[in-house]
N, CA, C and O atoms as a printed pandas DataFrame, in Angstrom:
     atom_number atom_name residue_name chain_id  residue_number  x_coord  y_coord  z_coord
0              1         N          UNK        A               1  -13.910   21.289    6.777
1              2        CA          UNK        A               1  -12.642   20.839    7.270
2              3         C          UNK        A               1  -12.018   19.913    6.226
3              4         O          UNK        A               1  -12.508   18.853    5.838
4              5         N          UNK        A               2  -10.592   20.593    5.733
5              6        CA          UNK        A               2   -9.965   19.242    5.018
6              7         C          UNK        A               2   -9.349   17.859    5.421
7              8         O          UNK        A               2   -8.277   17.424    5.001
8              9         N          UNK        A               3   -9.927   17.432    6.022
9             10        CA          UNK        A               3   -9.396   16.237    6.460
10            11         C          UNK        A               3   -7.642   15.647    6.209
11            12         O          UNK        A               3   -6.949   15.259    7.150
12            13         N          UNK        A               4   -7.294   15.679    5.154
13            14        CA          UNK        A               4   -5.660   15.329    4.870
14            15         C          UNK        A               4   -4.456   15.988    5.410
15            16         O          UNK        A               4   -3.306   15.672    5.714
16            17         N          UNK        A               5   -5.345   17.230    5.401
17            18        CA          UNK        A               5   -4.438   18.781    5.563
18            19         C          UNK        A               5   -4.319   18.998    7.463
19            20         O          UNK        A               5   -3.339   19.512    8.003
20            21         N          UNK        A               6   -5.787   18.371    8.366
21            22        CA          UNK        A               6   -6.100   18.347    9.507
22            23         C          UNK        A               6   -5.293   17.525   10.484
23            24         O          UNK        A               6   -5.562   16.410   10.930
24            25         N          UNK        A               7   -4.012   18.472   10.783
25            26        CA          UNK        A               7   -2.840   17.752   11.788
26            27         C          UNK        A               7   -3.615   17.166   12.827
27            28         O          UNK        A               7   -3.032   16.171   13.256
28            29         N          UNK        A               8   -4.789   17.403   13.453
29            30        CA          UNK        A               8   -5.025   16.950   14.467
30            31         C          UNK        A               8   -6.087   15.346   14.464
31            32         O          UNK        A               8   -6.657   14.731   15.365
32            33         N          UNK        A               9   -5.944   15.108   12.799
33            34        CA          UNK        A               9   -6.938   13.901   12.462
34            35         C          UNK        A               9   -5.154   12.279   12.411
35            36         O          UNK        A               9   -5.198   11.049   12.398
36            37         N          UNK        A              10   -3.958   13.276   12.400
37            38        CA          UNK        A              10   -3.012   12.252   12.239
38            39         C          UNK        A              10   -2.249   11.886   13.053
39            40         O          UNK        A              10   -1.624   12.719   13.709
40            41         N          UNK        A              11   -2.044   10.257   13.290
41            42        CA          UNK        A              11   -1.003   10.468   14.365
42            43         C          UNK        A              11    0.391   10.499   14.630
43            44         O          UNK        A              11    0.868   11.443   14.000
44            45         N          UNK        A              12    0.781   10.229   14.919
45            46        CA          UNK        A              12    2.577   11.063   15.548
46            47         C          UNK        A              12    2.878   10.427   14.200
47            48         O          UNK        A              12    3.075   11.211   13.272
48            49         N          UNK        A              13    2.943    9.109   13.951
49            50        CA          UNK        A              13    3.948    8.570   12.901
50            51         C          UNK        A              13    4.362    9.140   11.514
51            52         O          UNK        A              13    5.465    9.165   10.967
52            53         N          UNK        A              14    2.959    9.659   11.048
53            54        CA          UNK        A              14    2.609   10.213   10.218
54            55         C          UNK        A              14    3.060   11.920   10.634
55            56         O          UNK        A              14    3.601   12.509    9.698
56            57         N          UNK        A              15    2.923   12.554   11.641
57            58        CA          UNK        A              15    3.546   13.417   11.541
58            59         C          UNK        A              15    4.335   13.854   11.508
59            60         O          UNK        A              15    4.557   14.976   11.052
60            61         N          UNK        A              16    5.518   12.630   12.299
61            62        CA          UNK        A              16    6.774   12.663   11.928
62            63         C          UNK        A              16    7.552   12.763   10.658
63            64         O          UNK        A              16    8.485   13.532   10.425
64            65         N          UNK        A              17    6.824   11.527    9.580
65            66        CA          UNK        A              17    7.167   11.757    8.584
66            67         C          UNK        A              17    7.176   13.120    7.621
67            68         O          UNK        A              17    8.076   13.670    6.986
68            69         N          UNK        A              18    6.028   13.356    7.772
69            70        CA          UNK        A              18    5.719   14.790    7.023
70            71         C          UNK        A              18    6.621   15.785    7.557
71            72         O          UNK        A              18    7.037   16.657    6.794
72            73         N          UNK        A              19    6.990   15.769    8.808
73            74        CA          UNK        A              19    7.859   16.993    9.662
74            75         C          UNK        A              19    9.463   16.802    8.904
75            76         O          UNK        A              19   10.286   17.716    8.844
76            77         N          UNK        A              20    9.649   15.591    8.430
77            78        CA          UNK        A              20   11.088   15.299    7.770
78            79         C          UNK        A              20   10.762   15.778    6.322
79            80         O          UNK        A              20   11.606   16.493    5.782
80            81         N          UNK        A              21    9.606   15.456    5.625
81            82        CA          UNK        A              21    9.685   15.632    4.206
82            83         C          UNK        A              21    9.604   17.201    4.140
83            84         O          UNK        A              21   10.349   17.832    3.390
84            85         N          UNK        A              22    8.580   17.870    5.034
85            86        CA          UNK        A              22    8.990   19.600    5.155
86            87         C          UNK        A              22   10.123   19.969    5.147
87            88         O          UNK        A              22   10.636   20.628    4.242
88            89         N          UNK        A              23   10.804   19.493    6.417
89            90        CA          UNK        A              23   12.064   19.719    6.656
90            91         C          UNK        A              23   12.827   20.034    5.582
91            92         O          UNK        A              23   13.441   21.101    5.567
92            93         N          UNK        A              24   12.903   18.954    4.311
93            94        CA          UNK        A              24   13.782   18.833    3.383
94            95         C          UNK        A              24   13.607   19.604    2.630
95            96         O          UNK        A              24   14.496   20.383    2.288
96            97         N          UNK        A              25   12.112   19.627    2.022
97            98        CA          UNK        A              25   11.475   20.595    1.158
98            99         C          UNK        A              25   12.228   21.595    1.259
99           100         O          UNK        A              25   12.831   22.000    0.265
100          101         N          UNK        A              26   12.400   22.420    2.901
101          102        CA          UNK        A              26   12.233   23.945    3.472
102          103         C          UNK        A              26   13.817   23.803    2.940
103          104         O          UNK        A              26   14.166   24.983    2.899
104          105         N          UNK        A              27   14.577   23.269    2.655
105          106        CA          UNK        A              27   16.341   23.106    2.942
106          107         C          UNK        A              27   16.550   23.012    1.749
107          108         O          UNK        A              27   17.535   23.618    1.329
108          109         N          UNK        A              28   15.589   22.112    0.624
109          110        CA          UNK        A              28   15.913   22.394   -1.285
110          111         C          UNK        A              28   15.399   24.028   -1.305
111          112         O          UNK        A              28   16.387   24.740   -1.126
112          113         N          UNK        A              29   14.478   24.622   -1.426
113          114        CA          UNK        A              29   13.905   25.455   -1.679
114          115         C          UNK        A              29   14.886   26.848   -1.140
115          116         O          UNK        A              29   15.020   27.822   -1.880
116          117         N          UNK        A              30   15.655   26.769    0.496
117          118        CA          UNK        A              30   16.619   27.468    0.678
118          119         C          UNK        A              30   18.068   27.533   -0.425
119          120         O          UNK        A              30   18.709   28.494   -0.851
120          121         N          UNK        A              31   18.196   26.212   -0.609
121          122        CA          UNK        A              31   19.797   26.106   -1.243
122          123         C          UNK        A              31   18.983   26.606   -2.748
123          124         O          UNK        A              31   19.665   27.462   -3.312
124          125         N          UNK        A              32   17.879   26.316   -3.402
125          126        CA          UNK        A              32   17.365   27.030   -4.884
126          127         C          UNK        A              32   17.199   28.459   -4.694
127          128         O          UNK        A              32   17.580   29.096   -5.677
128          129         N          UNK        A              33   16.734   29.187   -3.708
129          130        CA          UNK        A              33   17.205   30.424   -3.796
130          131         C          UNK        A              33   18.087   30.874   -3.613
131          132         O          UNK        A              33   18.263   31.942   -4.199
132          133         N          UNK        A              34   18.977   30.466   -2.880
133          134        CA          UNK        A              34   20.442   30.955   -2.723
134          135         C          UNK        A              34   21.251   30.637   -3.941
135          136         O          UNK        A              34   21.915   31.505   -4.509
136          137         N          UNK        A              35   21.195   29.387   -4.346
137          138        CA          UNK        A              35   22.084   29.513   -6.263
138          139         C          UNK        A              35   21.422   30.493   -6.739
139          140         O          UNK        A              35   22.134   31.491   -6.851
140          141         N          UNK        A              36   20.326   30.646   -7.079
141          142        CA          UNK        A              36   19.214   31.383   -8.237
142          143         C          UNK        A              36   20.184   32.729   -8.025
143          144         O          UNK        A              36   20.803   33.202   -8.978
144          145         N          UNK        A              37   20.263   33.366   -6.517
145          146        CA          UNK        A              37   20.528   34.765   -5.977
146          147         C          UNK        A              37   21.978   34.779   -6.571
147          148         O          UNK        A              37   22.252   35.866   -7.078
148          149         N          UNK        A              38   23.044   33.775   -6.637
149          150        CA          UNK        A              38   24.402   34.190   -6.505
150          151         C          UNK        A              38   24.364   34.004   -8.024
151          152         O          UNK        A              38   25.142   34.811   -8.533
152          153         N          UNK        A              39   23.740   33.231   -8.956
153          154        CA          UNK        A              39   24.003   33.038  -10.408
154          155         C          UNK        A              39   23.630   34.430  -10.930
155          156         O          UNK        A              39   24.240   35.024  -11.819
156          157         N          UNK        A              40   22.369   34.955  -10.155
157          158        CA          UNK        A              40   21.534   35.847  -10.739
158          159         C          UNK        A              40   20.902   35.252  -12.248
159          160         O          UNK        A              40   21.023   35.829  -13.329
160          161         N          UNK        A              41   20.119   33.790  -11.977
161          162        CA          UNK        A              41   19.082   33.115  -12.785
162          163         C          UNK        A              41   17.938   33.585  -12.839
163          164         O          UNK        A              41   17.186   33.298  -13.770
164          165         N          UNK        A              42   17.478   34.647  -11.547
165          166        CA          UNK        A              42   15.572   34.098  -11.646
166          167         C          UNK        A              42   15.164   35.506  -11.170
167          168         O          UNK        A              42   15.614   35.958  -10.116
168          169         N          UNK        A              43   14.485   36.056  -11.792
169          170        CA          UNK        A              43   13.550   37.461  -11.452
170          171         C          UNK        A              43   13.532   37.468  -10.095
171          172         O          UNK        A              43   13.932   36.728   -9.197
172          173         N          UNK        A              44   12.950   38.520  -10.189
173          174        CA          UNK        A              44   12.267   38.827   -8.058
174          175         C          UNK        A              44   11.289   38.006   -8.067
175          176         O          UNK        A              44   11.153   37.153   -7.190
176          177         N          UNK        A              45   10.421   38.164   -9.129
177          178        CA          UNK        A              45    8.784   37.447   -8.914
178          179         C          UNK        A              45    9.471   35.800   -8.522
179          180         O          UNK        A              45    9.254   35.163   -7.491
180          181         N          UNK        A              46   10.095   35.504   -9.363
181          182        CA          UNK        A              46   10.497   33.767   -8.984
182          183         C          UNK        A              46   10.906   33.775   -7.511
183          184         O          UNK        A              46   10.207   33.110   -6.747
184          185         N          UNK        A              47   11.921   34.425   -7.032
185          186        CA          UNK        A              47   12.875   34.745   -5.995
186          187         C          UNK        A              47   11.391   34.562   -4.807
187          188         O          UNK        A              47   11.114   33.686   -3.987
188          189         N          UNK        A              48   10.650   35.917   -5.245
189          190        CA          UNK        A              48    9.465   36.000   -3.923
190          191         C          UNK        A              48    8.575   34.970   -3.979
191          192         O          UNK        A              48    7.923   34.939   -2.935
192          193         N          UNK        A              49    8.312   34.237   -4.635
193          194        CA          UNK        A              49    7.400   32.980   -5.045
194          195         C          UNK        A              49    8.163   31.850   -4.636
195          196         O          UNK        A              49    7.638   30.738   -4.570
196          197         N          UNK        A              50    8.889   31.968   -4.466
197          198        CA          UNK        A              50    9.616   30.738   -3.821
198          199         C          UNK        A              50    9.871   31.268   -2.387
199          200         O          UNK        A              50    9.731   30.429   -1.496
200          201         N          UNK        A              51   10.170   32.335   -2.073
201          202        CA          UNK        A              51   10.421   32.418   -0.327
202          203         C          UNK        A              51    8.949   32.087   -0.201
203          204         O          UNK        A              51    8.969   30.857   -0.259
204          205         N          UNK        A              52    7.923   32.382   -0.090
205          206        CA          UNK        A              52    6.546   32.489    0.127
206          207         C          UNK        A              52    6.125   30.789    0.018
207          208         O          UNK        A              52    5.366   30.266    0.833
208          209         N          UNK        A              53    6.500   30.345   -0.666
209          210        CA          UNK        A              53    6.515   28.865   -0.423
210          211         C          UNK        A              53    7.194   28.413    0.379
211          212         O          UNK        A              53    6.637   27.493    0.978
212          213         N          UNK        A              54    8.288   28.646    0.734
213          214        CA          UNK        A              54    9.613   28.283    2.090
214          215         C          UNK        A              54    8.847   28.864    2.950
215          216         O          UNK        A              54    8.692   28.018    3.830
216          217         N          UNK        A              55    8.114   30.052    3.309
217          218        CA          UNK        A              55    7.514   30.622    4.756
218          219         C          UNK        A              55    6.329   29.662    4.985
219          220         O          UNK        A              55    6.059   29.126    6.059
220          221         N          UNK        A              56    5.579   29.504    3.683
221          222        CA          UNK        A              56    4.551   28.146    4.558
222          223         C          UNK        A              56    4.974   27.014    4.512
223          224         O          UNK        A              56    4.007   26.271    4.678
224          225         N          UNK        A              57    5.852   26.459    4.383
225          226        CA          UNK        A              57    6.504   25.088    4.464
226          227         C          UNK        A              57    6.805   25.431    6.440
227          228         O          UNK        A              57    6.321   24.926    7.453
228          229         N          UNK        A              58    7.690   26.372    6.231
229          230        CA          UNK        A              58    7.817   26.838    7.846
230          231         C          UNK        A              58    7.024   26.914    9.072
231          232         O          UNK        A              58    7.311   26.347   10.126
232          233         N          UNK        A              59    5.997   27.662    8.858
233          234        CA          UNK        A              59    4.169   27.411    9.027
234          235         C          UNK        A              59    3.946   25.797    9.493
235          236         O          UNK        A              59    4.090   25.224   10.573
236          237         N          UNK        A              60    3.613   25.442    8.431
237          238        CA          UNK        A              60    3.480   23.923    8.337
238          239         C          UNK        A              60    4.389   23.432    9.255
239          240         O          UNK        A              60    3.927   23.253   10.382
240          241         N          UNK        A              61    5.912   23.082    9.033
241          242        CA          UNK        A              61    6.784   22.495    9.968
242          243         C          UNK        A              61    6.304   23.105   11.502
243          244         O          UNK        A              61    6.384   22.281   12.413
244          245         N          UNK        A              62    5.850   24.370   11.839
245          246        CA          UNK        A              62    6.441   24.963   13.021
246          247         C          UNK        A              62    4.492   24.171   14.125
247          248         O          UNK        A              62    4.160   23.892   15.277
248          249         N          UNK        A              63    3.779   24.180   12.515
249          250        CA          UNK        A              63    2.527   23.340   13.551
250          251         C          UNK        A              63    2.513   22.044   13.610
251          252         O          UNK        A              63    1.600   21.546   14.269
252          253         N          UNK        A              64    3.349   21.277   13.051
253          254        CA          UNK        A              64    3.357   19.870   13.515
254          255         C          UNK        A              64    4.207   20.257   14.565
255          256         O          UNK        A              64    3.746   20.140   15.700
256          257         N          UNK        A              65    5.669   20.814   14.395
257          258        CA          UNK        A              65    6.328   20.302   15.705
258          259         C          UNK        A              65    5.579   21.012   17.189
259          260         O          UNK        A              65    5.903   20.704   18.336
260          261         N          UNK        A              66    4.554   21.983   16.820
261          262        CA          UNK        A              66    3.733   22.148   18.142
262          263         C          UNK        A              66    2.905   21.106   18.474
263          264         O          UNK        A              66    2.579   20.926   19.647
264          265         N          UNK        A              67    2.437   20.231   17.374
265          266        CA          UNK        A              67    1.646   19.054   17.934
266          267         C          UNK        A              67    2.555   18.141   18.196
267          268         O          UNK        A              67    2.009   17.150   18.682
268          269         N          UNK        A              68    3.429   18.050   18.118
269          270        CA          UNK        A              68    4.275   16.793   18.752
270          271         C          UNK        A              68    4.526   17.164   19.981
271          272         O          UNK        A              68    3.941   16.564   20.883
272          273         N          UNK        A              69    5.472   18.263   20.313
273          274        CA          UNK        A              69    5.995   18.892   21.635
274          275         C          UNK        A              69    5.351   20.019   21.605
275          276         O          UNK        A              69    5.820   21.013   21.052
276          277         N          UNK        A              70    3.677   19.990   22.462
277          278        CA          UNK        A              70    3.402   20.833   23.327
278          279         C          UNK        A              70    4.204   21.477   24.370
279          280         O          UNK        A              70    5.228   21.069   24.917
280          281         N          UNK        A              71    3.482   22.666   24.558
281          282        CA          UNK        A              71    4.129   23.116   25.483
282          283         C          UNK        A              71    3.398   22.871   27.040
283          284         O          UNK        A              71    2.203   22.714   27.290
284          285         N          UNK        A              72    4.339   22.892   27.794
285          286        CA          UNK        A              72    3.489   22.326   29.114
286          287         C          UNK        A              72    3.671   23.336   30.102
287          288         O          UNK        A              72    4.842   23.405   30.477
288          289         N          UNK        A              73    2.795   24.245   30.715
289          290        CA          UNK        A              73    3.078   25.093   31.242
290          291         C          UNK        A              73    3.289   24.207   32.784
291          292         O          UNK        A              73    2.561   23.311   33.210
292          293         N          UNK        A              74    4.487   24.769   33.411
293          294        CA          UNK        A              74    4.892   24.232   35.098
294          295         C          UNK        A              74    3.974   25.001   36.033
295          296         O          UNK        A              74    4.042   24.823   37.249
């Protein structure tokens, strides 16, 4: 188990933070592929190497905000 990486070893404060610095990450990494695409700067390989980094940033964001707001079945 990696301990740093282990959402369930941190608590909210800390996950909050990280859920904002993803956040941002996921939102540079969108607006860098979208220039890259309209300049036509950067190969496919760059293009797919960077979505693939934006999908686990997404990943990442989408399991903290499940550990923050569980779901609660009624």
């Amino acid at each position: 188990m990696n301990a740093p990486n282990d959402i369930s070893m941190k608590n909210e404060d800390v996950l909050r933070f990280e859920l904002e610095v993803f956040k941002r990450e996921h939102r540079d990494l969108d607006e860098a592929i979208e220039a890259m695409v309209d300049k036509g700067t950067a190969d496919q390989f760059t293009i797919r190497r960077l979505k693939k980094q934006k999908l686990r940033l997404k990943d990442k964001i989408s399991r903290i905000e499940d550990r923050l707001l569980p779901d609660i079945i009624a």
